[in-house]
C-alpha positions as a printed Julia matrix, in Angstrom:
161×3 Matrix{Float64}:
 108.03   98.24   78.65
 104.42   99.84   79.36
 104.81  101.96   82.71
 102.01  103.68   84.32
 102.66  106.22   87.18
 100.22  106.37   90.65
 100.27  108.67   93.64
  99.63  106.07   96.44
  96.34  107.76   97.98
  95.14  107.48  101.62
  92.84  104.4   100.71
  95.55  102.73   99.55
  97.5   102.16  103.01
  96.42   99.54  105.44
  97.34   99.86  109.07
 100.67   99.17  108.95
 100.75  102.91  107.24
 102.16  100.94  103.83
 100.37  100.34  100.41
  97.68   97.45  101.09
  97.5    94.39   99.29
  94.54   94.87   97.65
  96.15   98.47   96.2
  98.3    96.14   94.56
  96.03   94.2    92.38
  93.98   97.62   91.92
  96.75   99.31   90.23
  97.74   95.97   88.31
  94.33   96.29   86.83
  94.27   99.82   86.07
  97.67   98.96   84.31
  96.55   96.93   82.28
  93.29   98.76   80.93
  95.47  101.57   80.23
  97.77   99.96   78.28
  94.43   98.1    76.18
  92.79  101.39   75.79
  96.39  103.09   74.28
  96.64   99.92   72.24
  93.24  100.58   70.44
  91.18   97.95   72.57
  88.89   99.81   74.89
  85.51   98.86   76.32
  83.67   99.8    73.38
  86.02   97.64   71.24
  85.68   94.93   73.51
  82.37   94.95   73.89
  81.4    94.55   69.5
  83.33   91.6    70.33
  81.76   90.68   73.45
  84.85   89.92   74.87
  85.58   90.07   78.95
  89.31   89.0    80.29
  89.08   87.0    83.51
  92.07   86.31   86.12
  93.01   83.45   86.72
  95.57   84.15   89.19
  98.07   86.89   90.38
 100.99   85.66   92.45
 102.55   88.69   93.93
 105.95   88.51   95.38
 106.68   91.83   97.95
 110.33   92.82   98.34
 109.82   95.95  100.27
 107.56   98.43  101.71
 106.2   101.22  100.27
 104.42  104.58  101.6
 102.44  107.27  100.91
 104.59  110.67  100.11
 106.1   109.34   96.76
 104.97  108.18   93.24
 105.03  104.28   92.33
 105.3   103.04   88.73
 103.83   99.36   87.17
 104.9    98.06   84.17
 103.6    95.84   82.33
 104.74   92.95   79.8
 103.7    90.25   77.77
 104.71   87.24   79.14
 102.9    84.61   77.77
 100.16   83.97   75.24
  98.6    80.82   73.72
  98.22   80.62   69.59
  94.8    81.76   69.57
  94.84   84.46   72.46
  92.52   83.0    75.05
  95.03   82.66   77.32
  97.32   85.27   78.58
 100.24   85.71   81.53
 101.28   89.59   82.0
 104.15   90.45   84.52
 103.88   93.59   86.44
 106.77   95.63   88.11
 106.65   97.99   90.52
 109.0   100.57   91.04
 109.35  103.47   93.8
 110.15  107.17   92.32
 114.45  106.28   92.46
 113.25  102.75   90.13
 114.03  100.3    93.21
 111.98   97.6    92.74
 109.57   96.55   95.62
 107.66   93.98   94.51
 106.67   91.76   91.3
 103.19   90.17   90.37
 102.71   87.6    87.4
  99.01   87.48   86.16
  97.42   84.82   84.59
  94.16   84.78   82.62
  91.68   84.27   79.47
  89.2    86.04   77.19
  85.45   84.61   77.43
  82.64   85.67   75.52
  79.77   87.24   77.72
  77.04   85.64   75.87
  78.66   82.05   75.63
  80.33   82.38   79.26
  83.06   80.47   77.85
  86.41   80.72   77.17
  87.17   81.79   73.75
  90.13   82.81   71.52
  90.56   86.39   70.09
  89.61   87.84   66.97
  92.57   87.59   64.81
  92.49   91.61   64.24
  92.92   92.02   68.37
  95.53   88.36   68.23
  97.52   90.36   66.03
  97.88   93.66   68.28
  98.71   90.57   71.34
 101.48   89.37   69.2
 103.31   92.77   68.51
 102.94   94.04   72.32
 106.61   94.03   73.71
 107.44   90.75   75.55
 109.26   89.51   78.44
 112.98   87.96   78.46
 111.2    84.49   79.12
 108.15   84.83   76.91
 106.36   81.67   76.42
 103.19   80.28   73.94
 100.87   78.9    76.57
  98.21   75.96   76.51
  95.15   74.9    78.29
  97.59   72.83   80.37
  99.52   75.69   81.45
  96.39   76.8    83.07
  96.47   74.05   85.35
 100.07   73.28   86.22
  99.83   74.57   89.88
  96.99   71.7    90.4
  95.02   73.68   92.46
  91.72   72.45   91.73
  87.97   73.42   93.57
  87.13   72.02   97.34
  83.54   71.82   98.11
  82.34   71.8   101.14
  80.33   69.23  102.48
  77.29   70.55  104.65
  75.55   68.7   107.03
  72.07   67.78  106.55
């Protein structure tokens, strides 16, 4: 399991004096480019590709609080992937400094190309670096259709003339 260590700063803490929800995602994403860039895909990578992940969602589930004072670790695991690597699900941990867990995020997302601005699959030299990351207990190949199970679909709104 990937783990990366923060210091929850000032900036982080919302006024209830605890780590904001926004902290959250921030370290989720820092997480996760860490464990690209020490996996051999960094920006530079990425970008002969012209590849960009996008999120599709992050449902975060809070157990307890956390404050400032002590380190917090996220992991990070594979925990789902579609045959051709434009779609992905990570799960994220986090852990206070005695490795209590205080609250759990799974992330779901995709790889477009930022010419096409469309989804796309991955290269198969980056598809095969996907496939040998470690995985989660309940690992799962995804589809398009998993992308849409919640049914949570776009609401316009209608403006008055």
């Amino acid at each position: 399991m990937y783990i990366k260590q923060f210091e929850i700063r000032w900036s982080d803490v919302d006024a209830n004096r605890h780590l904001r929800n926004s902290a959250y995602i921030d370290y989720m994403s820092h997480t996760r480019m860490a464990f690209m860039i020490e996996n051999g895909l960094d920006q530079k990578h990425l970008v002969r590709h012209n590849l960009g992940p996008v999120a599709f969602y992050e449902h975060m589930y809070y157990f307890r609080e956390v404050f400032p004072g002590k380190p917090v670790s996220v992991s990070l695991q594979l925990k789902g992937l579609s045959e051709d690597g434009m779609y992905f699900k990570f799960l994220h941990n986090f852990y206070d400094e005695n490795g209590k867990n205080f609250a759990s995020c799974e992330m779901m997302g995709g790889w477009i190309d930022l010419n096409a601005r469309k989804l796309t699959g991955l290269p198969e030299e980056i598809l095969e670096k996907f496939n040998a990351f470690e995985k989660t207990d309940d690992f799962e190949v995804i589809s398009k259709e998993d992308t849409r199970k919640n049914n949570v679909r776009p609401r316009d709104l209608e403006l008055q003339a």
